[in-house]
Each structure stands twice: as C-alpha cells, then as structure tokens.
N, C-alpha and C positions, 0 to 999 in steps of 0.2 A: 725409276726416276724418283728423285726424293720431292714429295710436297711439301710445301710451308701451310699454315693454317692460318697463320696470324702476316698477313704480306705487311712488309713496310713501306712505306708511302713512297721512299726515295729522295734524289733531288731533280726536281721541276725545275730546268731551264731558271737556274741563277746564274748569275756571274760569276768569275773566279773570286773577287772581292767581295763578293755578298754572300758568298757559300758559310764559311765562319761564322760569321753573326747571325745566319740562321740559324743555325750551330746553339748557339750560346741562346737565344730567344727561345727552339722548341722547346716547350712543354713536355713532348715525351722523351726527348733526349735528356732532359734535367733528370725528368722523375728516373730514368735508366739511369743515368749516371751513378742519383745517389744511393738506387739498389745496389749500385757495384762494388759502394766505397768497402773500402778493406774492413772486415768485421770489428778487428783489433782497434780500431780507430774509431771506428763509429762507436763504440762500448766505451773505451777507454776516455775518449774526449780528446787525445791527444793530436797534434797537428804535425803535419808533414811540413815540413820547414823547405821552403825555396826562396829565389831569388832572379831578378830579372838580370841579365847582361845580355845591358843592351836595349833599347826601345823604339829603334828606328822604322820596324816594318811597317805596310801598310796595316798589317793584321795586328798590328799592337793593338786596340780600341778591345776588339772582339776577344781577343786574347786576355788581356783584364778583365772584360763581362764575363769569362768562363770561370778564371780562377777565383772572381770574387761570390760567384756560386756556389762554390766548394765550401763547404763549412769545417772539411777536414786539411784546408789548407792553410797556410797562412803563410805570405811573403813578408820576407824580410827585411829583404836590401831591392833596391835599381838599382842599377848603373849605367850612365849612359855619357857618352864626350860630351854631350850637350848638357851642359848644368839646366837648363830651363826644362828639356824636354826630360829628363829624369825625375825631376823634382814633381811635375804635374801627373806622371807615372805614380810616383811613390805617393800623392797625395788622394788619389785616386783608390789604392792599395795598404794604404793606414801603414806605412813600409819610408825605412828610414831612408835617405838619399847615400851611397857608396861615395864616398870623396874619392876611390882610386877601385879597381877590380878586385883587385887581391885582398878589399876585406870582403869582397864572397868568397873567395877560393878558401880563404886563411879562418873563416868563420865555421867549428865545428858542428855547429849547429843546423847549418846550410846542407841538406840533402841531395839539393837537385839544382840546379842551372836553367834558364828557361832562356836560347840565345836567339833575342830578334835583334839582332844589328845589323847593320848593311855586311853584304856577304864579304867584303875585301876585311874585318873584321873577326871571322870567323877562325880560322887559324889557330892567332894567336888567344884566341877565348876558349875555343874547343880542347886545347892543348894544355892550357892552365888546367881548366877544368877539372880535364882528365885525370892530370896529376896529384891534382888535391883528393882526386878520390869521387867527384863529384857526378851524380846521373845527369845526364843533357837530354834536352830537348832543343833541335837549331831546325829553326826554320829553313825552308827550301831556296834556294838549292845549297847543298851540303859545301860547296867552298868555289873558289871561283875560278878554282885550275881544278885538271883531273888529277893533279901532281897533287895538290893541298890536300884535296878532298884523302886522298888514299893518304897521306898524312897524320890526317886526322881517323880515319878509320882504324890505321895502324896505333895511333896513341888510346882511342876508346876500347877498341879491343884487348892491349896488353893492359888496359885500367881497371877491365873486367864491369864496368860499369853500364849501366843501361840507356841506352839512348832509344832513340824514334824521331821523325820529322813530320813538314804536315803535308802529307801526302794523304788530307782527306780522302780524294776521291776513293781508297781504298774501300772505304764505308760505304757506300751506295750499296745498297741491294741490288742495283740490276748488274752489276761489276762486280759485284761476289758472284750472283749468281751465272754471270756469262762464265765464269774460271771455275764453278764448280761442272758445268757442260763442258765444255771444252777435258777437265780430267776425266769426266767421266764417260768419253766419247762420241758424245751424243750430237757434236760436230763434224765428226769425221776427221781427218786430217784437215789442219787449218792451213788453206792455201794464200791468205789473205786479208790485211788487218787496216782498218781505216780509222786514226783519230783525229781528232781537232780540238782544240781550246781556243775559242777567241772570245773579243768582247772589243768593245769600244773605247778602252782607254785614251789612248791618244785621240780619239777623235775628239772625246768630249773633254779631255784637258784635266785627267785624275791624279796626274804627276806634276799638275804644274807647280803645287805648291809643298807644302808638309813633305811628302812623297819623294820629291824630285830628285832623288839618289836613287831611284829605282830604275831610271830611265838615262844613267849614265855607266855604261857600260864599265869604267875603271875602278867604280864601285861595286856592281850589282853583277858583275863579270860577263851576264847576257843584255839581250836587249830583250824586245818583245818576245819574239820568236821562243826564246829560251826562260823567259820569265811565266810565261804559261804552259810550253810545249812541254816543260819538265812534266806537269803533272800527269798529261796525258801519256808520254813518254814512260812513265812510272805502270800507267797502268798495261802498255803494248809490253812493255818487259816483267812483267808480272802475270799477264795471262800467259803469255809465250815463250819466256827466256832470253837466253842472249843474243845480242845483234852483234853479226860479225861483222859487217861492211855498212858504211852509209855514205850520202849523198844530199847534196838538199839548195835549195835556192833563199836565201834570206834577204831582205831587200828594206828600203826605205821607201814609204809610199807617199805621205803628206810634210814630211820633213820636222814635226811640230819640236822635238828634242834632238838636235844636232849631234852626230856621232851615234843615234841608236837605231837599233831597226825594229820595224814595226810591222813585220808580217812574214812568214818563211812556211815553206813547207819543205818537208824533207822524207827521202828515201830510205825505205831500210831492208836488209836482206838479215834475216833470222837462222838463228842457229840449226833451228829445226826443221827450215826449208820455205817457210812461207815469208811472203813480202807485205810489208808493212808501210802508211805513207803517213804523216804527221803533218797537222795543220796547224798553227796558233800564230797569233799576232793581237794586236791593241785597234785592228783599222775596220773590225766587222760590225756589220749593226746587230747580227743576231749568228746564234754558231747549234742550227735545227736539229743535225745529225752529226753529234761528236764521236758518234761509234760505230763500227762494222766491223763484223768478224764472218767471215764467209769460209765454210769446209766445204769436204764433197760429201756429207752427208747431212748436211742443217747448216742455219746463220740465222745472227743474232743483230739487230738492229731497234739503237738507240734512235726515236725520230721525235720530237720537241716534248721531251720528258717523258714517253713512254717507251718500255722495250715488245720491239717484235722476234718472235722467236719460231722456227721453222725447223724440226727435227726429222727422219725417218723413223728414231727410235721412240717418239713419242706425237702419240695418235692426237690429240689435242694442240698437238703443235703447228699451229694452222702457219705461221707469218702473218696471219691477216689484220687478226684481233688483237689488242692488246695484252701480254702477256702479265699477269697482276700474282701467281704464284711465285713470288720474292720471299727470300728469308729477312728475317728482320731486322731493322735498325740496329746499329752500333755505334757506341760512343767515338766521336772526331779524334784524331791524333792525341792531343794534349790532353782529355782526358783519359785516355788508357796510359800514357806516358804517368799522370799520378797516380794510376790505380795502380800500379806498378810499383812506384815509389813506396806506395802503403804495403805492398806486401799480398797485392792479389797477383796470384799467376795466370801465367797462359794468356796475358793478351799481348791483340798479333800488331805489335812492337814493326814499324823496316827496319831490318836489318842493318847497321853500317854501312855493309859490303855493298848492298843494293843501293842506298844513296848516291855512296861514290859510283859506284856503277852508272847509275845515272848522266852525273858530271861529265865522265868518261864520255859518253857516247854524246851527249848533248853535243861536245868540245869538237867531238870529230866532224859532225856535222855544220859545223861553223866553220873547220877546216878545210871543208868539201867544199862549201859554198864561195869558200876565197880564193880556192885553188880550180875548183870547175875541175874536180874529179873525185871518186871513190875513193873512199878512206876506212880504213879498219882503226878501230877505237882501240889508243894506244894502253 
C-alpha cells in the first residue's frame, strides 16, 4: 500500500456552488498553484493570453477570482450576448469587451478559450474555437446533446488542441485515493457504486435570478438531476469505466422552475459487472454520504466529509476510523487547464472522449426516465 505523509485536507461537505470559490480562496491551493506555473513564464514575465466566451455560468464570479490570481495570465477579450454582463466581466479582468466572438477566435494573440456560456451555446463556440486553433476550457456539461457533445469532441480532437472541463471533484484526495485502491485491488472486485450530489438550490431560490438559464432545460439541456448528477456521474465512470445500460427516475418535486426537474436518481449497470446508483437534485438540505464503493474484498465510504476505508489487504484498514492517509491536494480544473497552456506537462487534463461520454450517458438516463425502461447510451 502506498502512504502519503503529507494527507490533504480534501473537501468538507461544500455545495456544488461553493466548491470553486473555495478553490479560488485556499491559501494552499494559491501557494500550489504558483509552484506549478510553467517555469518559462514565471522567468520570462511573459503571459499566457486568454479570453472569456461567454460569462453566463453560475461559476463565472469564482472563475475570475482564479484567473485574476494568476500573475502569469492575462485576459484579453469577453464576450458575452449580454452587452452588460460582458462588460462588468471585462471590467473586473482589466480585459477589452468582444463586440462579436470571432475577434477571440480571429485574435493571434489569444491562446486559450475559457467557455462559460449557457450549454445550448456551446457548439457553436467549441467549434469556432477549434478551428482557430484555440485550447478550450467549457464548463460542464460538455454540450447539450450526446450528438453535439461528440461533435465537438470530434472537432477538438482533429484541432489537436487542449481542452479540460470542471470536473473538480476529480481533485479530492479521498477520490484520487478511492481509484488508486480500487486499481490496485485492495477492493476486490467492485460489486457496487453509490453517488449523490445534491444541495438546496431550488429550495432556497439560487436560479431565481442572474442564474436562471440554468434551470431551463432548452438552455442548460438538463435540469437538476443532470446539472449536479454529471459530476458525480464523472467520478462513477472514472473509478469504474463504461456504463452499458441505464435506468432512472427524474422527477419535479416543489415545482419552483416550470419545465425542470429537480431531483432524479438513476440506475446503472457497468461494464465491468458492478451496479451503480446516482443521486442528485437542487431539493436536499444536506447530501452526508455522496460515496460508496463496496468490493468483496474492502469498501470505501465518503460519510459528512470524512472517508472510511475497510481493506483485507491492509491491516490498518479498520472502516471505523477515519481514514486521513490522502495524497495531496491538486490544483481545480481551470488551473491545470493554464498550466497547460504554459507549457507544463502531464496534468491530468478529462479527456474530450470522457466528457462527451458523460453527455452520452447522462441523455440515456433522461431517456429511461421518459420512457420507463432500460436504455444503453447511444
């Protein structure tokens, strides 16, 4: 078994909404960030040139507090349909306002792409992009068909260009370290996968206003269920691989935004044999235990910010106590997405493939839910 010496704190029972701007606030995530920055830049002075398309997410706010920590970065352009909500972007960012997209795309100067716009948006920005040559970063979820999404995978791919999205939760230590147990078999065969994302959104009214295109499905192409489930979703197809079949119930609970839903849990049957179940929605007051992973030789349980861990192959491994040997902290999406940029290698980047992958299966289970039956992800 591999020890860590230096355990990383993790993340304690935030919200999906709060998770980033803790992000952007930790002290040790800064001070890590700018050991990481690419040497050539930090020596040189020079700046990696970006640009926002787009500004509509909820995670815009956090997303500026990060870049504007960056001293090796510096934005350019916004752009956003919204003349207002661009401009107070770009004023925020000492960054000019885009009168039209294509002077990011058409700007040689522009490095990278940073896309929060509402996901029905996505597309046609991901695509431009591409073709200009430019590295992306698009916020979650990666488009709002599994048809676009692969789309877009196919245009980043043949663009050769670097993408990622914000599939924090990949940085957690105790989700690195459950997927380093699990390869290294210290679970046994996993028969068994339990996640959940929720939080309170709709109850307490966080889309009523700014936001509220997140909570209209012809926009946002999910509702609750699929605006949180993704992340978790990310991480059941990340410790275990592909899902071949799903299932799921998605539903409307308090009615607060007409047309969306606000709570689903869903089925899934894995490539590799084991069953997996998915929780998320906007209608919980609190979401204790977002993880389980159960083998026939050990299991692994997330329970309100701590992991418990239960091995054969390892004597210490009680379940009981809190498990605090975590490998350490790593920098959020969007920062390894610039360190990248700069010219540091080896950080672990999702893959295109795996986004759309995502999509994919999200889509099926929206399928299932309409149709009240099994569905294999087209």
């Amino acid at each position: 078994m591999r020890l860590y010496l230096t355990p990383g704190p993790g993340v304690k029972g935030w919200s999906h909404h709060e998770i980033p701007r803790h992000f952007i606030q930790s002290t040790s995530l800064t001070v890590l960030a700018a050991a990481t920055l690419p040497r050539a830049f930090a020596e040189s002075g020079r700046k990696i040139t970006v640009a926002l398309a787009g500004c509509a997410h909820i995670h815009t706010p956090a997303y500026i507090n990060l870049l504007k920590s960056r001293e090796d970065v510096a934005v350019k352009w916004v752009w956003d349909p919204d003349a207002a909500r661009a401009a107070k972007a770009a004023s925020q960012l000492n960054a000019k306002v885009a009168g039209a997209v294509t002077d990011i795309w058409n700007d040689p100067e522009v490095q990278a792409g940073v896309v929060l716009s509402e996901t029905n948006r996505h597309l046609d920005l991901v695509q431009a992009g591409a073709k200009a040559g430019k590295h992306l970063f698009v916020e979650k979820p990666l488009g709002l068909t599994a048809k676009d999404s692969q789309q877009m995978a196919d245009a980043i791919t043949a663009a050769g260009v670097l993408f990622t999205t914000g599939y924090f939760m990949r940085t957690d230590p105790k989700h690195r370290f459950i997927k380093e147990q699990i390869a290294q078999g210290h679970l046994g065969k996993v028969t068994r996968v339990r996640g959940s994302c929720c939080h309170s959104g709709a109850l307490d009214g966080w889309f009523d206003g700014e936001w509220r295109w997140m909570a209209d499905p012809k926009q946002a192409g999910v509702g609750a269920f699929g605006d949180l489930g993704t992340h978790k979703l990310d991480i059941l197809m990340w410790l275990l691989g592909d899902v071949e079949e799903v299932t799921a119930d998605i539903k409307v609970v308090i009615g607060r935004y007409p047309g969306c839903d606000e709570s689903g849990e869903g089925l899934l049957r894995f490539g590799n044999g084991a069953t997996g179940t998915l929780a998320a929605g906007w209608v919980a007051v609190d979401d204790p235990v977002p993880l389980l992973v159960s083998g026939t030789e050990g299991h692994a349980t997330i329970f309100n910010g701590e992991l418990y861990f239960k091995s054969k192959h390892v004597a210490e491994a009680n379940g009981k106590d809190p498990w605090k040997q975590l490998p350490p902290e790593i920098p959020p999406p969007l920062h390894q997405f610039l360190n990248a940029v700069g010219g540091q290698p080896d950080q672990p980047l999702v893959p295109v493939r795996e986004a759309a992958a995502r999509v994919q299966v999200m889509e099926a289970m929206y399928t299932a839910a309409r149709e009240r039956k099994w569905v294999k992800p087209a």
